[in-house]
MARBA-676428 format. One record per residue: residue number from 1; x, y, z of N, C-alpha, C, O in turn; residue in three letters. Coordinates in steps of 0.001 Angstrom, whole numbers. Layout:
% residues N
NUM|X|Y|Z|X|Y|Z|X|Y|Z|X|Y|Z|ALA
...
% end
This chain:
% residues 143
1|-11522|-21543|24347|-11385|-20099|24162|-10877|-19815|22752|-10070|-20511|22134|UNK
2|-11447|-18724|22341|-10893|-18541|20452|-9547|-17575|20687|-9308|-16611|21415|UNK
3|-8690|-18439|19554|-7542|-17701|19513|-7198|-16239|19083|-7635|-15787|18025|UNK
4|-6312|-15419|20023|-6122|-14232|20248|-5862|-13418|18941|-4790|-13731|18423|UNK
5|-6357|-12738|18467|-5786|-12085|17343|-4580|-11581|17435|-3669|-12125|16810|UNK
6|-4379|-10655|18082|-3065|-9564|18575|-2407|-10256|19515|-2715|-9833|20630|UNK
7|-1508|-11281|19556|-691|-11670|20777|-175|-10690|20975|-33|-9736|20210|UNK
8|370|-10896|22666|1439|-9821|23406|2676|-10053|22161|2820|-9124|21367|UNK
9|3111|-10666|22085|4803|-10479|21175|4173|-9795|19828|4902|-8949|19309|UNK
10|2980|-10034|19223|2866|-9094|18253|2629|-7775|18242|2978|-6936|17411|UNK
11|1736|-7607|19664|1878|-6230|20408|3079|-5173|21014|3214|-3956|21140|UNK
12|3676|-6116|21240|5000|-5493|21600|6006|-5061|20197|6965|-4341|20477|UNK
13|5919|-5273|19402|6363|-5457|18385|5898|-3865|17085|6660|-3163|16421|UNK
14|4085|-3834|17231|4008|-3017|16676|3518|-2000|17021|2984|-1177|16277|UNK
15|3656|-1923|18368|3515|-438|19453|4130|612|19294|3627|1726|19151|UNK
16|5754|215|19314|6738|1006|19263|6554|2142|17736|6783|3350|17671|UNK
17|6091|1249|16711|5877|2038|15451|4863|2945|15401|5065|3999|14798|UNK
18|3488|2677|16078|2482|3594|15874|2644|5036|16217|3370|5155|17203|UNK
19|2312|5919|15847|2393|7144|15609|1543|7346|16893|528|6716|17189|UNK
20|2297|8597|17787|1415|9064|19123|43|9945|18568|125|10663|17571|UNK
21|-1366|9769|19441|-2412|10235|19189|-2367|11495|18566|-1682|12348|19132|UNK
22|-2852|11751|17693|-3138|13010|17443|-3722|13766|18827|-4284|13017|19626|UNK
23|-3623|15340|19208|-4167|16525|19720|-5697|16368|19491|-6144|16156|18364|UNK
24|-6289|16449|20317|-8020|16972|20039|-8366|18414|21018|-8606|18435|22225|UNK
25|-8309|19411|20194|-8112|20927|20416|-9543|20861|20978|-9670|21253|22138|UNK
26|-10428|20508|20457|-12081|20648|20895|-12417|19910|21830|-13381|20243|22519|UNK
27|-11692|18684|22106|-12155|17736|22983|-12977|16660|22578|-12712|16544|21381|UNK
28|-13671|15956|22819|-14729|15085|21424|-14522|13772|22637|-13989|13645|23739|UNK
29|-15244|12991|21737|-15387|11577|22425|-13489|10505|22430|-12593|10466|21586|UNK
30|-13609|9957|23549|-12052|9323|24077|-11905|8399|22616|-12871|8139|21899|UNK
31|-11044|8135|22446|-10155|7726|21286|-10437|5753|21564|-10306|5376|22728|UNK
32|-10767|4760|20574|-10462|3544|20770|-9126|3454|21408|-8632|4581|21365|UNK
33|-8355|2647|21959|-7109|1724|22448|-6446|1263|20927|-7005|468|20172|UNK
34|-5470|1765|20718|-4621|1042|19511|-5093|-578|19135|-5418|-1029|18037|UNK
35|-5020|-1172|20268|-4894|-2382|20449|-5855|-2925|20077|-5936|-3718|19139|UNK
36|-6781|-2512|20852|-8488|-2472|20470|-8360|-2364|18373|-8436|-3178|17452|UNK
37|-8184|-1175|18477|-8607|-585|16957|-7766|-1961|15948|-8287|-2375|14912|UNK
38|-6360|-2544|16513|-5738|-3497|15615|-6527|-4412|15736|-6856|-4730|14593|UNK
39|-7126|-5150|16595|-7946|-6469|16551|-8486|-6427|15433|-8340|-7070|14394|UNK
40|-9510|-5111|15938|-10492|-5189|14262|-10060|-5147|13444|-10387|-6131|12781|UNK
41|-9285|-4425|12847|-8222|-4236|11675|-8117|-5789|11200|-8607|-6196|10147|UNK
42|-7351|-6658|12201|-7143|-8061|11599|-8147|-8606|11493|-8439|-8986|10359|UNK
43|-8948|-8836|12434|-10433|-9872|12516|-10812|-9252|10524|-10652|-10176|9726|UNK
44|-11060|-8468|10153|-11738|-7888|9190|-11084|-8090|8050|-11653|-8376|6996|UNK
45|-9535|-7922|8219|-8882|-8325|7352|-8688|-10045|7370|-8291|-10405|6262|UNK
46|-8755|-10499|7744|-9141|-12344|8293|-10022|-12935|7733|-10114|-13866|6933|UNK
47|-10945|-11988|8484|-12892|-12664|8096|-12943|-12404|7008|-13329|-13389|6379|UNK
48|-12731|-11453|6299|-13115|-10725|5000|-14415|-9735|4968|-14609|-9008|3993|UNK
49|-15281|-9752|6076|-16276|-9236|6262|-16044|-7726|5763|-14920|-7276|5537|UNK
50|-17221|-7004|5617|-17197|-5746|5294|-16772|-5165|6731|-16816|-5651|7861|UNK
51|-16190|-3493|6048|-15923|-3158|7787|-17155|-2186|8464|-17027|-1373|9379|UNK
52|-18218|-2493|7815|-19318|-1931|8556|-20263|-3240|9152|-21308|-3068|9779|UNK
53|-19904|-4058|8952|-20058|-5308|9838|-19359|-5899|10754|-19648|-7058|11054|UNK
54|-18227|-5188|11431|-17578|-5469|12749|-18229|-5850|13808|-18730|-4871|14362|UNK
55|-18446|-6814|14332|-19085|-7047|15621|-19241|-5877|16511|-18121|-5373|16589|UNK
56|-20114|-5171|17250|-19993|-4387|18314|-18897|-4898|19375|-17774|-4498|19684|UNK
57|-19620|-5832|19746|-19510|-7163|20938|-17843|-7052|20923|-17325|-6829|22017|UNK
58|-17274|-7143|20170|-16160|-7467|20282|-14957|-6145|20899|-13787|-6416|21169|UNK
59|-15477|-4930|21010|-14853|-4124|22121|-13457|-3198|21115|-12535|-2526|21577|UNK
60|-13807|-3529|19526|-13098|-2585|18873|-13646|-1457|18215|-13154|-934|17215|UNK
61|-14677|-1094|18799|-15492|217|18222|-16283|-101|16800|-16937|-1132|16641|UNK
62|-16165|710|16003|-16991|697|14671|-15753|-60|14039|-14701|-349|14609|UNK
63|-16198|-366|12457|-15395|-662|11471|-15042|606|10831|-13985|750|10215|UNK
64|-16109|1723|11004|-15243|3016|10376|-14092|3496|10838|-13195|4103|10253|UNK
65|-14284|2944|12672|-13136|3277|13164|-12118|3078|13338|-11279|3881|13748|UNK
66|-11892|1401|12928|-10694|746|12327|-10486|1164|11419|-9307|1493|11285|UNK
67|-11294|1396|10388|-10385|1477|9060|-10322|3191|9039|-9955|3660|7961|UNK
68|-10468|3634|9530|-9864|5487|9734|-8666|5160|9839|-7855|5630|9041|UNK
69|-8125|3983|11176|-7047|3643|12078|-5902|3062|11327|-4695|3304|11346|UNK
70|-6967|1848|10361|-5816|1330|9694|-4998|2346|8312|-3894|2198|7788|UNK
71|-6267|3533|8014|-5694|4433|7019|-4338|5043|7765|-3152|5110|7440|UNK
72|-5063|5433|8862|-3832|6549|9496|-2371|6181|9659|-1339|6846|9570|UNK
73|-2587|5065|9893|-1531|4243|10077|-525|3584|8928|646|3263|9130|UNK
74|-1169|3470|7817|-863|3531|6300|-349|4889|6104|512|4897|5224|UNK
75|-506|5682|6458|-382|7126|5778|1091|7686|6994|1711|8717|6732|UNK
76|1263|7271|7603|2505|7302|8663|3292|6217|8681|4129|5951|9544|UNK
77|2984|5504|7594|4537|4481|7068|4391|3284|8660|5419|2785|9119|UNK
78|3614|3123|9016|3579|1604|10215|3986|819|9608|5165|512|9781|UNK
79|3053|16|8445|3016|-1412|8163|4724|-1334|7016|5042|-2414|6517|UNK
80|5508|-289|6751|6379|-487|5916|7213|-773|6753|8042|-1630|6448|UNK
81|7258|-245|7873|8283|516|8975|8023|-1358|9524|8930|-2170|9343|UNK
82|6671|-1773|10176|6651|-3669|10166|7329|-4538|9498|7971|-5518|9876|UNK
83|7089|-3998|8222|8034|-5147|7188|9382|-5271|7671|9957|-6084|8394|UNK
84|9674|-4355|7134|11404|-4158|7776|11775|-4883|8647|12580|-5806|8516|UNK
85|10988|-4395|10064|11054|-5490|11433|11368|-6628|11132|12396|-7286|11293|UNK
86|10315|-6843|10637|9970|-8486|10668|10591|-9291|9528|10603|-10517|9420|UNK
87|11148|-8304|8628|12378|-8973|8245|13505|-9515|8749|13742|-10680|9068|UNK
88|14478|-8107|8803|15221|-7865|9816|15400|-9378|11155|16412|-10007|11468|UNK
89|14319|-9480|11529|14081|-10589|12925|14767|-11682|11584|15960|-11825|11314|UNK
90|13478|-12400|10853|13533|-13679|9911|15227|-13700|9795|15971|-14543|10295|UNK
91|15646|-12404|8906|17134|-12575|8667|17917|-12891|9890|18579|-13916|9732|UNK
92|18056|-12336|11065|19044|-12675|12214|18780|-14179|12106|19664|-15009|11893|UNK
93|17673|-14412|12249|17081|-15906|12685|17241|-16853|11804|16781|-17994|11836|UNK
94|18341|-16033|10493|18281|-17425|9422|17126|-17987|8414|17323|-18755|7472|UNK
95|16057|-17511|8762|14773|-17896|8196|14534|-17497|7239|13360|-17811|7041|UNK
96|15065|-16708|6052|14418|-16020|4762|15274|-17212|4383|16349|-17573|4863|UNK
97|14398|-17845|3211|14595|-19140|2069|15526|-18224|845|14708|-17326|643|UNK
98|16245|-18028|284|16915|-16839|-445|16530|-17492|-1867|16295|-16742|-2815|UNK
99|16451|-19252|-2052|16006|-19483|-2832|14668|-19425|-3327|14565|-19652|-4532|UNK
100|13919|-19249|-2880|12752|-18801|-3538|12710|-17163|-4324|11842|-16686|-5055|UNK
101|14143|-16509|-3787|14201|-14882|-4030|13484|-14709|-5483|13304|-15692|-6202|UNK
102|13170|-13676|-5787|13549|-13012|-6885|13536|-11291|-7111|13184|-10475|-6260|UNK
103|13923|-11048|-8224|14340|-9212|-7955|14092|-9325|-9363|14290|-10188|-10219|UNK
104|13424|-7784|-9316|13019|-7533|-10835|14165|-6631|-11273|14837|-6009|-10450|UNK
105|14388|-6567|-12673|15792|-6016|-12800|15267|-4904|-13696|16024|-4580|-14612|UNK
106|13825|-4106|-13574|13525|-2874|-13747|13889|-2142|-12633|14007|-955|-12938|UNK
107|14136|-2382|-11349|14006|-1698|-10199|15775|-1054|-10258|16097|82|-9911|UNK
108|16773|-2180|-10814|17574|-2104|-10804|18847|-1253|-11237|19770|-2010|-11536|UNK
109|19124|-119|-11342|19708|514|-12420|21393|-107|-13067|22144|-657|-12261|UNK
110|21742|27|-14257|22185|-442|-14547|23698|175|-14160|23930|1375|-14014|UNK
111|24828|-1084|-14006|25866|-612|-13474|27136|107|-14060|27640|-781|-14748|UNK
112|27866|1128|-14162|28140|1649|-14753|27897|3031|-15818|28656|3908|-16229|UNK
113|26061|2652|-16077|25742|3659|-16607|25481|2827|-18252|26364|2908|-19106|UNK
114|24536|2270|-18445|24217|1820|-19586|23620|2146|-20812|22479|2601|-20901|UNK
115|24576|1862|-22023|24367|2734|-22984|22942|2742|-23722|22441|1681|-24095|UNK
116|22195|4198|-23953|21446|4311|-24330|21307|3576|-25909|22232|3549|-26721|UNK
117|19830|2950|-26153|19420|2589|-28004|19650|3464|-28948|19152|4573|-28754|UNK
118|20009|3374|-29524|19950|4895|-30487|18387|5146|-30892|17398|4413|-30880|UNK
119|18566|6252|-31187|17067|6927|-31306|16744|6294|-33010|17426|6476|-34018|UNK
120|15238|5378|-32824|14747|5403|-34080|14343|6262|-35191|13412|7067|-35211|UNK
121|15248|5950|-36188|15085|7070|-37191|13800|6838|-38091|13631|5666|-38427|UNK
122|12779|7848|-38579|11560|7408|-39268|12111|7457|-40660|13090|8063|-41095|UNK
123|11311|6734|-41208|11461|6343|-42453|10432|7739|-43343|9380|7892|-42722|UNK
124|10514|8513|-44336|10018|9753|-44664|8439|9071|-45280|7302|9483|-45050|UNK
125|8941|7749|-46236|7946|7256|-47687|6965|6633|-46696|5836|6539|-47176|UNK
126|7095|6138|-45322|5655|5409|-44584|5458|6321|-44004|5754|5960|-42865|UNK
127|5043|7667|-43921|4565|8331|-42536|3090|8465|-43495|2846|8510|-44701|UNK
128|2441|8491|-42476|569|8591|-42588|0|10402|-42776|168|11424|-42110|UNK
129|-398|10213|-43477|-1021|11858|-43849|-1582|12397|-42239|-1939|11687|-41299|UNK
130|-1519|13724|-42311|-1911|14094|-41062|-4092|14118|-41808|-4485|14589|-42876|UNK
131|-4777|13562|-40912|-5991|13532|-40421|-7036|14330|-40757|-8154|14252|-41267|UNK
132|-6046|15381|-40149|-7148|17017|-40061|-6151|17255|-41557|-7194|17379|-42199|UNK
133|-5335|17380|-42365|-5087|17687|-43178|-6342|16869|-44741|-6809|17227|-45822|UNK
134|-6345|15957|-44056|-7267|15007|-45245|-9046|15462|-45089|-9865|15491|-46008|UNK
135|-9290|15794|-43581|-10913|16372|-43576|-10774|17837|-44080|-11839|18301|-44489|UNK
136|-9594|18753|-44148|-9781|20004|-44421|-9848|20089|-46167|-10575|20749|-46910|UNK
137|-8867|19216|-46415|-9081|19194|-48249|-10169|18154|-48673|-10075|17723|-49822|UNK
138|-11323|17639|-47784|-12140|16730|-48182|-13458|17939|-48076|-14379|18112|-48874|UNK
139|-13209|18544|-47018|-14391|19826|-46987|-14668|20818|-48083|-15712|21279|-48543|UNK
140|-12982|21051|-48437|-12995|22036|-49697|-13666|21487|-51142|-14219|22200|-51979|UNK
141|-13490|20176|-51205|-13829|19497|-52166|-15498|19148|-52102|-15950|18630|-53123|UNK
142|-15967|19270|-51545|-17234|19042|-51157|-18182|20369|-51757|-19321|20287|-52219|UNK
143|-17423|21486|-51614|-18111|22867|-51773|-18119|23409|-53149|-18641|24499|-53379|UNK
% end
């Protein structure tokens, strides 16, 4: 038997985050199964396949309809709201390597309040003629 994409513990896991169905005021055709719609999501993201090449067969609707799913779900903070989780777990569990860390120290602001460069002063004798000043007295000269 081929191995499960979505285990139950990964299911259980990112249920709680998904955002409840949207309202359908008009009514329209029944909605894929979350669950359903994540398979494809991974299989596609896995396979690499395009997502208009999703298997039918496989019981997750279209690939448009995953990736609507996986947008929507991007756009309601899931997979950030995952990270966290699944941090969070690694850390209780001891499991983040700290040595491999690293932190960029743009992100970082500086402590205390760090003193600004002083502002570069221009030098008067290198500044470059203005452009349009050199085509307007090159026009006059022409005439």
């Amino acid at each position: 038997m081929a191995k499960e994409l979505v285990t139950d513990e990964l299911w259980d896991t990112i249920e709680p985050l998904l955002p409840p169905e949207p309202p359908k005021p008009q009514g329209g055709r029944p909605r894929i199964e979350d669950r359903a719609a994540l398979t494809g999501i991974v299989f596609v993201l896995k396979s690499g396949i395009p997502w208009e090449m999703l298997p039918q067969e496989m019981g997750c609707g279209s690939g448009m309809t995953c990736w609507r799913r996986l947008k929507e779900w991007q756009e309601a903070g899931v997979w950030e709201r995952l990270h966290l989780v699944l941090l969070n777990r690694l850390g209780e569990a001891d499991q983040i390597d700290w040595e491999r860390a690293s932190l960029d120290s743009a992100s970082i602001p500086a402590k205390r309040g760090a003193q600004k460069p002083e502002r570069i002063r221009r030098i008067k004798e290198r500044r470059a003629p203005s452009a349009t000043l050199f085509r307007t007295e090159r026009a006059f000269h022409w005439r």
